[in-house]
N, C-alpha and C positions, 0 to 999 in steps of 0.2 A: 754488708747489708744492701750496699749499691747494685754489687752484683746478685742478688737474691730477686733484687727486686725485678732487675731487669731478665732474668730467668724465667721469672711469672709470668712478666709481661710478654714475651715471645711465646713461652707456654700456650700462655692464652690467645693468641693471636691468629697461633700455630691450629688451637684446634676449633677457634671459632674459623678458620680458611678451610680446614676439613669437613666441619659441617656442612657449610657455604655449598663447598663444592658436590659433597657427597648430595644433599638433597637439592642441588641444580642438574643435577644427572638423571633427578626421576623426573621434572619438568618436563612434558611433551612439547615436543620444538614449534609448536605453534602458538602455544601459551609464553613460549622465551619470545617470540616475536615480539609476544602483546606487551611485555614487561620485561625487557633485557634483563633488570638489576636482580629480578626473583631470584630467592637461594628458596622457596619454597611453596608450596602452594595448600590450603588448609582441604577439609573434608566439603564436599558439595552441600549447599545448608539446605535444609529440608523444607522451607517457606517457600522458597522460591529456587529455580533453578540454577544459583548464580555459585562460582566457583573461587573462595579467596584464594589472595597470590600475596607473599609476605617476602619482607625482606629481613631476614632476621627476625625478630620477634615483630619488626615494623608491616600494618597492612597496606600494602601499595594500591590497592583496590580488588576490580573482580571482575571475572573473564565470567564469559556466557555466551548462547547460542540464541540468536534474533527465531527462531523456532519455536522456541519456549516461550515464546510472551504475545508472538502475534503469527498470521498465516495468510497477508496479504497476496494476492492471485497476482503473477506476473501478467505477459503479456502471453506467455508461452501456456498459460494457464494453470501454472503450479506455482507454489510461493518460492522465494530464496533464500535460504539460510546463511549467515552472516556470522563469524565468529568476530566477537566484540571485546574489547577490553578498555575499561573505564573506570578512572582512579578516584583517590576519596572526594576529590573536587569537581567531579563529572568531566574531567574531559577525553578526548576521545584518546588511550594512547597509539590505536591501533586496528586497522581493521583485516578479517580475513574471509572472503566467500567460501564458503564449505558446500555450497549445495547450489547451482541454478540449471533453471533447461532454457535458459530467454534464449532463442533460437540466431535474433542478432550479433550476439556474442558468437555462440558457437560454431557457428557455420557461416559469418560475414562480418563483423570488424574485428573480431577475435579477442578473447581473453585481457589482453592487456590494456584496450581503452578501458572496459568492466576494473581494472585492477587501480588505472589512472584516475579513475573516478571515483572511486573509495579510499583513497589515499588522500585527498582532499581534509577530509573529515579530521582526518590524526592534527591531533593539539586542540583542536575547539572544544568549546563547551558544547554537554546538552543541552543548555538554556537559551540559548541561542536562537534563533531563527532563518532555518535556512532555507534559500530561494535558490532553484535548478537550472539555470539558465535563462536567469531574470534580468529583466535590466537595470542594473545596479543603480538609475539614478530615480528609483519608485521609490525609496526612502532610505535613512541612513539607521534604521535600527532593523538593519537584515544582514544574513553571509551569505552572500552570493557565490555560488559552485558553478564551473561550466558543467555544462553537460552534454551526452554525448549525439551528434548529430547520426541523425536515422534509429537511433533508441528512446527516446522521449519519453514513452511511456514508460519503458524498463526502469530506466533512471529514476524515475520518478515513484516507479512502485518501490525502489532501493531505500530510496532515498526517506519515504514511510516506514519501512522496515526499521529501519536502522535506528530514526531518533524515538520512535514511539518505542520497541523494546526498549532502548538505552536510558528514555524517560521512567520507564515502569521500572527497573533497576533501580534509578537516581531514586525513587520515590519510596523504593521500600527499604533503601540499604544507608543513600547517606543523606549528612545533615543539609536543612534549608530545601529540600524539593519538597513540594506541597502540591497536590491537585487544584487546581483555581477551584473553592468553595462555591455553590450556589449563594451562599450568604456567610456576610464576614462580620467583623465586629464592627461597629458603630465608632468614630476616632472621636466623632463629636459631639455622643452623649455624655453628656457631663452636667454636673448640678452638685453644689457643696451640699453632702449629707453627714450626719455623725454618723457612729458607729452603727449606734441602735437602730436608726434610720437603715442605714443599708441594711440590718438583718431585717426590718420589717417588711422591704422591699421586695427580698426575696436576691439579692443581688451580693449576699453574705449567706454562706447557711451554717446555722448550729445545730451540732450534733451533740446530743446528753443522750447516753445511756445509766438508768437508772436502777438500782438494785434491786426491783420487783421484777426489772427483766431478766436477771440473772439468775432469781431466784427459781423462776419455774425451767432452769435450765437441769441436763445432767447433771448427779453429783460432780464426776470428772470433772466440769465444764465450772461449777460453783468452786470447786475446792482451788483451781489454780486462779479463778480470779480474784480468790480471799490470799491467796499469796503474791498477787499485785499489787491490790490496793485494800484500804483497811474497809472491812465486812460492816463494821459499824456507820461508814460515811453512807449518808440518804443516795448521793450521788455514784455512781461507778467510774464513770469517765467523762468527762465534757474538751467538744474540740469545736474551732473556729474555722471555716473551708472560706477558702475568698481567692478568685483569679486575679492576681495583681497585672493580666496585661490587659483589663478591663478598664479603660478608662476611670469609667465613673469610679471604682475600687482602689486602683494604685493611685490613681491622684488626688485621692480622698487619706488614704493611709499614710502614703506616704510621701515626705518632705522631696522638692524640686527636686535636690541633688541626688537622693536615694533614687527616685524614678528615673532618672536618668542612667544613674548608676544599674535601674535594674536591665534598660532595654540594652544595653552597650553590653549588658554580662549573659543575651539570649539571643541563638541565632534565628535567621529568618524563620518562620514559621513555628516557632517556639514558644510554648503558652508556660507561665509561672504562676504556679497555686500556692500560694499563706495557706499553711497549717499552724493554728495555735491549739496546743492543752493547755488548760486553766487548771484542771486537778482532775487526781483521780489516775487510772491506768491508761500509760500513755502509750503512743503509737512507734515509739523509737524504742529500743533496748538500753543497757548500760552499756553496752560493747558498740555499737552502734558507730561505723566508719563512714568520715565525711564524703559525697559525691559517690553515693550510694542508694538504693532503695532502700525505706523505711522498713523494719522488719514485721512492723503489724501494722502497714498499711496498705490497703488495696485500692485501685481505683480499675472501674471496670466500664465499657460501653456496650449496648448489642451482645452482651454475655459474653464477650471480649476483654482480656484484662489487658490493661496499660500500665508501659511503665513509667513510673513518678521517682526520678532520681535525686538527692540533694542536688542543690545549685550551689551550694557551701556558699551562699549571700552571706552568711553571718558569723562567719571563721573567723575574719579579720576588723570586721567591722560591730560595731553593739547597734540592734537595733534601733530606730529613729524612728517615731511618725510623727505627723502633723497633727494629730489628734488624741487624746485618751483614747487608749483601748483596755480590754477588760486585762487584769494580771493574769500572767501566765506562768506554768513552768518549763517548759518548753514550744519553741520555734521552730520552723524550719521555709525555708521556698524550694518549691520542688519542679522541678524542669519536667514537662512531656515535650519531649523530639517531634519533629513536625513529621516523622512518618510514623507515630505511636498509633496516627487514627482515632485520636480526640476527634470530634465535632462539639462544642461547645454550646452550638442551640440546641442542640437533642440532649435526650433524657439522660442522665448517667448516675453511675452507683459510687459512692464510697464506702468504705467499711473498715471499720476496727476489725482488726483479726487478736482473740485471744488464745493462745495456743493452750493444748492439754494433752497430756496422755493418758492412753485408753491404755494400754500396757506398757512393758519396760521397754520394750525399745521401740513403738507405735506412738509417733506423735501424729496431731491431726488440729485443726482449728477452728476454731468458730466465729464467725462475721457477725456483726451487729451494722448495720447496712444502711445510709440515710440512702435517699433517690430522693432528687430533683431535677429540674428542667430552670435553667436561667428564664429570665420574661426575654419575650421578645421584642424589647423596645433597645435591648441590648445590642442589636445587630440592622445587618443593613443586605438589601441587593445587592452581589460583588458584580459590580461593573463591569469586571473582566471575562467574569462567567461569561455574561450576558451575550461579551462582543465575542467571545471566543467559543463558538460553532463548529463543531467537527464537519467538516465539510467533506462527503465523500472523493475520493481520487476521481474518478469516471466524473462528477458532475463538474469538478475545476477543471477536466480536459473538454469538457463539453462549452463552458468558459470560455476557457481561451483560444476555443479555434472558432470562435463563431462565426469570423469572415469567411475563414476557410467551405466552412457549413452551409451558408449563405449564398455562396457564389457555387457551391455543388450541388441543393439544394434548387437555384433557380435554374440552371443546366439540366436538373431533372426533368423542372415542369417544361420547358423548350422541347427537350426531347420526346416527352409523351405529347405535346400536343402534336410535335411533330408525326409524331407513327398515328396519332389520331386520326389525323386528316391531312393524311399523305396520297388517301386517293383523289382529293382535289389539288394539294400542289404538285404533285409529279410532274403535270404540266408545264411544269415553272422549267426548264431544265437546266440554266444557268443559273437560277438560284438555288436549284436543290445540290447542287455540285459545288457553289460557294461553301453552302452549308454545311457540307460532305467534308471538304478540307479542311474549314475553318473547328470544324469537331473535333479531326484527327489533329490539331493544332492540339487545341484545347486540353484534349484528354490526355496528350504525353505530357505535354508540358505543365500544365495546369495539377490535373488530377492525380496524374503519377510521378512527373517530379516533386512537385511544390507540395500537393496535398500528402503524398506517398499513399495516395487510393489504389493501390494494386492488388487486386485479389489472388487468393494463392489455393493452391489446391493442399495446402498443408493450414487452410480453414475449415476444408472440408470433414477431415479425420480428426482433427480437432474439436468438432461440434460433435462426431458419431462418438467420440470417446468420452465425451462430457455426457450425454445422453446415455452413457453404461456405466459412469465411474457417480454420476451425480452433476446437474445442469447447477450454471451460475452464470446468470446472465450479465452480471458485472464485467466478466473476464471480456466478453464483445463490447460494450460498451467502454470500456478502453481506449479505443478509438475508434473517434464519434464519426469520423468520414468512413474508414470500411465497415463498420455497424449501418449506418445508413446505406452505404452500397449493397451491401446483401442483401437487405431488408429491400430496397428497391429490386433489385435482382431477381432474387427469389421471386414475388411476388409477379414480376412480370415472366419469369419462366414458363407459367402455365398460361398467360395471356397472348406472348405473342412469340413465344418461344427462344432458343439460346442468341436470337442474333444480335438483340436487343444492346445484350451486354460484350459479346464479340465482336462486332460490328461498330458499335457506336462508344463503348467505357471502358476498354483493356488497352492499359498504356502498352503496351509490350504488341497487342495485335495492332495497334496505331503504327507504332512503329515501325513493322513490317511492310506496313500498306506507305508508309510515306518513303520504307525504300523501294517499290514497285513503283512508285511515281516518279524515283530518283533514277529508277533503269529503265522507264520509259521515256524522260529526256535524254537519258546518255545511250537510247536505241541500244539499247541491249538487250539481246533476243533472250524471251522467258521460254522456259522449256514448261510444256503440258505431258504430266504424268500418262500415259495408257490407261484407259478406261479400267482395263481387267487391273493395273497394278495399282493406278490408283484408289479400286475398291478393299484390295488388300489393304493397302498402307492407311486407309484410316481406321481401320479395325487396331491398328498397333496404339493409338491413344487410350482405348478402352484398355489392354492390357497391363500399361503403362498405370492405369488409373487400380483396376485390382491389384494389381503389386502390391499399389504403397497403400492402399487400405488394410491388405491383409499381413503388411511389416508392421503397420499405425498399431495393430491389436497385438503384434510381437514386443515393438522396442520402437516407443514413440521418437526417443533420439536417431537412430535408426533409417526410419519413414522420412524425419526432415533432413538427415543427408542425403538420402535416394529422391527427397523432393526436388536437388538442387538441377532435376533434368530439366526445371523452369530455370527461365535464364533471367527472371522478371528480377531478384535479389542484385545479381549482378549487374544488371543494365539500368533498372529504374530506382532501385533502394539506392546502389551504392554507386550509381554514375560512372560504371566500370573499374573504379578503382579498388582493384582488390587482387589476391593472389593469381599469377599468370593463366591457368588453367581454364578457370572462370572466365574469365576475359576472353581466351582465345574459344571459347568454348560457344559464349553469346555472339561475339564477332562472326563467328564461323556460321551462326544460323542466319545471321542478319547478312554475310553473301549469299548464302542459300538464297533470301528470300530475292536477290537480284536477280535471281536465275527460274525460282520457283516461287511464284504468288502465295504469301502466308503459307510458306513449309510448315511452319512448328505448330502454327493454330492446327494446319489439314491433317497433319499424321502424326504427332508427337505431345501433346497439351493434353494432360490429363485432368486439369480443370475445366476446358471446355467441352471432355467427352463427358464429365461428370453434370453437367449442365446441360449439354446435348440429351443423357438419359432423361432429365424430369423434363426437360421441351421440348420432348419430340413428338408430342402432340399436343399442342397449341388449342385454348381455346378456338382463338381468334385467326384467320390465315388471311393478314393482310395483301400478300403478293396476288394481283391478277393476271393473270391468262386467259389467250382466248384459246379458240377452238384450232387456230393454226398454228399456236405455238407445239414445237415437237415435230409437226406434221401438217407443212410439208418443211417449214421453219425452224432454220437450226442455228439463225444469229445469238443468241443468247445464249446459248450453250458453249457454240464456238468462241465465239468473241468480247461476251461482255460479261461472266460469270466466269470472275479469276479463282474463284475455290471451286468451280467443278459441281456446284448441288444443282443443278437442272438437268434432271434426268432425261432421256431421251428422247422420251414420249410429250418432254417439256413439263412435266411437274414438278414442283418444288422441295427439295428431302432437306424439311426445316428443321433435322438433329446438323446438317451441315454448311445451312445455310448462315450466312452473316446479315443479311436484310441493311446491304448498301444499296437499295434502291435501284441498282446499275441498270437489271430486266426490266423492271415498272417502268423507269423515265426514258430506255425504248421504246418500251411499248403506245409509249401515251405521245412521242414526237413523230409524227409521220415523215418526217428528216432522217431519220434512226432506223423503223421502225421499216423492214420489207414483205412484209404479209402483204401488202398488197399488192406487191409487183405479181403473186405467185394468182391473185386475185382482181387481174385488173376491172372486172366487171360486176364485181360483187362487193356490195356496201357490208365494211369488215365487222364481225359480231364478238361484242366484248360480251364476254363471260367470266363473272367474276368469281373468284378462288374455284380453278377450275383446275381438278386432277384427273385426268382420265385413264382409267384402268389400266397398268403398265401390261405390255403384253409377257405371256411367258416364255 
């Protein structure tokens, strides 16, 4: 017998291992990720996109794709999809990205901080509150995650992704997640009423159905409910409906320890309804299994049925109240799940279902329906609702960088008052040259390290792309300092044309310029391109610039690795440190400019040719000339115009001008300035924005 038994039991052991293994084999190795233990995974459910994962007949939870519940715009302007897996208790067991284009990742810290940063999340709840690179001593009821430096905003769009799907999962699938109500129940209405009292209230409802309604039914419909209940009772059925997690109701019904007993036997967000039959055709069957739905009971919301399961309250225990209630023949308390999608202040239906058949094998039912609405003296404002505002991404980054905003912001308004009325301080010429440095300070360090204000020519094809796919001005608003920079930008393109922001807001052309001040103290002779070559070589940015426009409309991934000919990622995002190539790549332009005045702005920058197209004709043409620059005057051209835009004839070609002022604060110090050596007897004649016909 010993050995029989222990035959079975290897048997079975034998071929529960063969299962196990057999349906761990159809598991896709991403979903073993999310749940090593899985030996199986059930059919995708048709509510919602979510996929269960079982362990033996046990469900360990349920895999899904953050795609299906939300479609938050990265930085890169497409959302990211997130393969999630999150067990019957909400927590995270596991994350995997299945989809992003964040450009940061891809092309500049790589893949695996994006991987370091989502690994975080495994073991926490969704209930949780999580903070992105906060400072953990802002309060002790948050999870603070690092985050990743130079992606902020990525992180951050992840970071939405992630628990808001994982919410709307927790909220339809398992027990205790609840939406914060606009209004909750009242804890502290209360007032001893009898019975009768609560039904006159409206705070109990009776239900009688009476035999004049049955009679104008179907025959069908009369003949099976004269085999329920007896055809001669006046009454058909009567039932008692009462929310026992109503104050006023469960602590009226029933005794301390029963109420006690009820909330300990209901998890969070879980409502218990008393049904009493007093006589008549009742809403259970005879066969009727405990922690179950009633089989002729409905409860329905918004034409919506809910399910009302036993809560087996009375299995083990005989009912108890604190009060007479009417006699019954049947009890029960029936549990709705806090994701059934009850709303308790709103309208709702109950109904008796009497079953009948219309033929032999055709059953069908008929509802006898009350509808009410609880009073409103039942409920209260949920507090939580109130404080708990969905507050867009874009406006909390707008938030939290207000200093940043602030001090970029006031640098704006310096700057334009500067070009304002630069035709009165030119004169100044040791303070315009202060002020000249003291920018190019500012703007590397300031704007482009610290703010990461770098504008990219991979915004550019970015915006023409969203204008053919569908504009969302959110995706800009992202980040509130290059949003404002464009928005300045742009706007001054047609006003005073590209030098504006060449000149005076490109950390990267700063840069350049402060190594030309660095090889003009280490006397290092700069080399000036040839006229004829150097008209060539800036035609090679415009090229440069259709390239990656017409890759942007092929393979946007693509476009931002061919964007990588800006070296702004490498030098000012990521402070050099990143794969060798990169490095030696920006290094290599930044000796260049030791040798040649802003190389990569003059011939190679396909954001500034794309900037130079809409400013090259300037409302406004701050630069003045007189009538001798060009001719017989050729210090400005020679000497003080390091990018070459002073044409020959001495006019200014403001698609390649930078507008450093270098020409003006010549022209305006007679220290500087030699027109009048060529003029000693003639009082010099200023002519203001003066272009004189180039010859052919």
């Amino acid at each position: 017998m010993l050995k029989a038994l222990l035959f079975c039991c290897l048997m079975m052991t034998s071929v529960s291992f063969v299962f196990a293994r057999s349906d761990a084999t159809e598991i896709p190795e991403e979903v073993h990720r999310l749940f090593p233990t899985a030996t199986r995974i059930g059919a995708a459910h048709t509510d919602i996109n979510v996929t269960p994962v079982y362990q033996l007949q046990q469900l360990l939870g349920y895999v899904f794709e953050s795609k299906d519940f939300v479609s938050f715009i990265g930085f890169s302007g497409k959302p990211v999809n997130v393969l999630i897996g999150l067990d019957i208790q909400g927590n995270f067991t596991d994350l995997v990205i299945k989809k992003h284009s964040e450009p940061i990742f891809l092309h500049g810290l790589g893949e695996q901080s994006l991987r370091d940063f989502i690994a975080q999340y495994k073991s926490h709840n969704v209930t949780e509150r999580f903070v992105v690179g906060g400072n953990s001593h802002v309060g002790n009821n948050a999870t603070y995650f690092d985050g990743v430096t130079k992606a902020t905003v990525s992180v951050l769009v992840i970071n939405d992704t992630i628990v808001t799907s994982a919410l709307a999962v927790a909220r339809a699938k398992l027990d205790g997640f609840v939406v914060p109500s606009k209004r909750i129940i009242n804890p502290d209405f209360f007032e001893p009423l009898t019975f009768d009292q609560l039904i006159e209230r409206g705070y109990i409802q009776k239900h009688t159905i009476y035999r004049s309604e049955v009679a104008g039914l179907p025959s069908e419909v009369i003949e099976a409910a004269n085999t329920f209940a007896n055809p001669q009772e006046f009454v058909f059925s009567e039932h008692y409906y009462g929310f026992l997690s109503l104050p006023i109701v469960g602590k009226n019904l029933l005794s301390t320890d029963e109420y006690v007993r009820l909330q300990e036997s209901l998890k969070p967000g879980e409502v218990a309804l008393l049904v009493i039959n007093t006589q008549g055709f009742r809403f259970l069957s005879d066969e009727f299994t405990p922690q179950t739905a009633p089989e002729f009971f409905r409860l329905a919301q918004s034409a919506f049925t809910i399910d009302a399961r036993d809560l087996d309250f009375y299995s083990f225990y005989d009912p108890r109240f604190s009060q007479p209630v009417p006699e019954f023949e049947t009890i029960k308390v029936l549990k709705i799940k806090s994701q059934g999608g009850l709303s308790l202040d709103q309208e709702m239906d109950i109904s008796i279902s009497l079953p009948y058949s219309l033929r032999f094998f055709e059953q069908n039912e008929h509802l006898f329906t009350l509808s009410f609405l609880l009073p409103d003296a039942l409920f209260m404002e949920n507090p939580a609702a109130k404080t708990h505002v969905s507050v867009p991404l874009w406006q909390q980054l707008w938030q939290s960088r207000w200093l940043e905003l602030s001090i970029t912001l006031a640098y704006l308004l310096i700057l334009s008052l500067l070009f304002a009325f630069q035709r009165k301080l030119m004169k100044l010429t040791r303070m315009v040259r202060v002020v000249r440095g003291a920018s190019l300070l500012f703007v590397l360090f300031f704007i482009g390290i610290y703010a990461q204000g770098q504008l990219s020519v991979v915004n550019i094809y970015t915006l023409l792309l969203d204008l053919v796919d569908g504009f969302s001005i959110e995706v800009y608003l992202l980040d509130p300092v290059i949003f404002v920079l464009w928005s300045f930008v742009f706007l001054s393109l047609f006003i005073v044309g590209r030098g504006l922001y060449c000149g005076w807001l490109c950390p990267f052309g700063a840069l350049q310029e402060i190594m030309a001040v660095v090889a003009q103290y280490l006397k290092i002779r700069q080399i000036r391109i040839k006229p004829a070559y150097h008209k060539y070589a800036q035609k090679i940015k415009y090229v440069v610039l259709v390239g990656l426009l017409a890759t942007s409309f092929y393979s946007l991934t693509l476009a931002e690795k061919l964007a990588e000919i800006e070296p702004f990622k490498t030098s000012i995002t990521l402070y050099f440190v990143r794969y060798w190539p990169f490095v030696l790549y920006a290094l290599l332009l930044l000796g260049l400019s030791l040798k040649i005045h802003k190389v990569y702005c003059r011939y190679l920058c396909p954001l500034g040719a794309g900037l130079a197209i809409l400013g090259r004709f300037p409302l406004i043409t701050l630069l003045e000339r007189r009538e001798e620059c060009g001719n017989p005057c050729q210090l400005c051209k020679q000497k003080k115009c390091g990018v070459d835009a002073i044409e020959q004839d001495g006019s200014i070609d403001y698609a390649e001008c930078v507008q450093c002022f270098e020409c003006v604060v010549t022209l305006d110090n007679p220290n500087l300035c030699k027109i009048d050596k060529y003029k000693k007897n003639k009082v010099p004649t200023r002519v203001k924005n003066f272009h004189p016909v180039r010859a052919e």
